[in-house]
N, C-alpha and C positions, 0 to 999 in steps of 0.2 A: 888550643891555638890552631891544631887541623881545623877543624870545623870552620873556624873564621877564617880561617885562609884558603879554605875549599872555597866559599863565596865571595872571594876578595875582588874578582872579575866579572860577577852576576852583574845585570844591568837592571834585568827584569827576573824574575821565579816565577815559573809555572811549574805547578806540582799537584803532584797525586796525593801526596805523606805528608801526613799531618807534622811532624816532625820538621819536616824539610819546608814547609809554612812557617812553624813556630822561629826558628830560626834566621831566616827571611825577616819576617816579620822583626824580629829583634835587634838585626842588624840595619835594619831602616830599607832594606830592599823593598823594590817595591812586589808586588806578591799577587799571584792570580790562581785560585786553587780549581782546580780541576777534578771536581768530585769523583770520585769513585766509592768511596769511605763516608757515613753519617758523622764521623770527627773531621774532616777537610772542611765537609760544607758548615759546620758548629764553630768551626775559626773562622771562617769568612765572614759569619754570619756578628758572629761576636767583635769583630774589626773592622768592618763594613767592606771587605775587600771582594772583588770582584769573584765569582765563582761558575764554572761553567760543570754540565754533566760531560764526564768525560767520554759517554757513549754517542754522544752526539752534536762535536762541534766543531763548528762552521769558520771559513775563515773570516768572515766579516766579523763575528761577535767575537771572534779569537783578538781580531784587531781592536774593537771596540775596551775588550777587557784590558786589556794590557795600556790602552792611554788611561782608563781610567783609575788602573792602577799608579801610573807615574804619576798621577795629580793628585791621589790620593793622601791624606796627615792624618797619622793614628796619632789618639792625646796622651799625653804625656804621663795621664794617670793610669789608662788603660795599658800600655806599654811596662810602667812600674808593676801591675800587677802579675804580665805574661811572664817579667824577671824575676819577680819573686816566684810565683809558681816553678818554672822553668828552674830556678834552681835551689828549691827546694827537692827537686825532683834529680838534680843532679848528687844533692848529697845524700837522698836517700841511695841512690846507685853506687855509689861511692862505699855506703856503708853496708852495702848488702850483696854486692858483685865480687865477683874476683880479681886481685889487685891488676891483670892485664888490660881489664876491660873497664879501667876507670880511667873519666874524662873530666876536665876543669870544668868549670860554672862558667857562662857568659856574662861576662860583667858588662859590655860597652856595645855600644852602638849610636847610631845616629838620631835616635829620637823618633824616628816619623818616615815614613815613605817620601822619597822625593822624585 
């Protein structure tokens, strides 16, 4: 429930961490990755979301990224899969971490960037 309520205030996510995407992404935020990482631009790439190289960007294409993010609708099948995956991956964690450092599954979101 930290996690969803770290982003409970998000409008928009720009991010470096693939991680910090995925979650975005699942929460219905809307999401601008900002590559630094060959997994940042591999989710952008796989949800059509906007993705800039984070060695060199501009404020115009900064703005351009982030409306086309807000108008952006991930489908509903694709989104089903990142939660399956996503926490598949949580119970593997779960079952391999130590009991401090285990976090719940995201179950809910909004469906889609709005």
């Amino acid at each position: 429930q930290a996690i969803v309520d770290a982003y409970a205030d998000v409008a928009v996510h720009l991010g470096a961490r693939f991680h910090g995407g995925v979650i975005a992404t699942l929460l219905g935020i809307p999401s601008v990755g900002l590559a630094s990482d060959p997994k940042v631009s591999s989710l952008c790439d796989e949800f059509g979301l906007p993705c800039l190289d984070i060695t060199s960007i501009e404020a115009p294409a900064l703005s351009l990224a982030i409306e086309k993010a807000k108008s952006q609708k991930i489908s509903p099948e694709k989104l089903a899969v990142l939660r399956r995956l996503s926490n598949e991956n949580f119970r593997w964690f779960d079952a391999n971490a130590p009991k401090s450092h285990q976090v719940p599954a995201i179950s809910s979101g909004s469906g889609g960037a709005a």
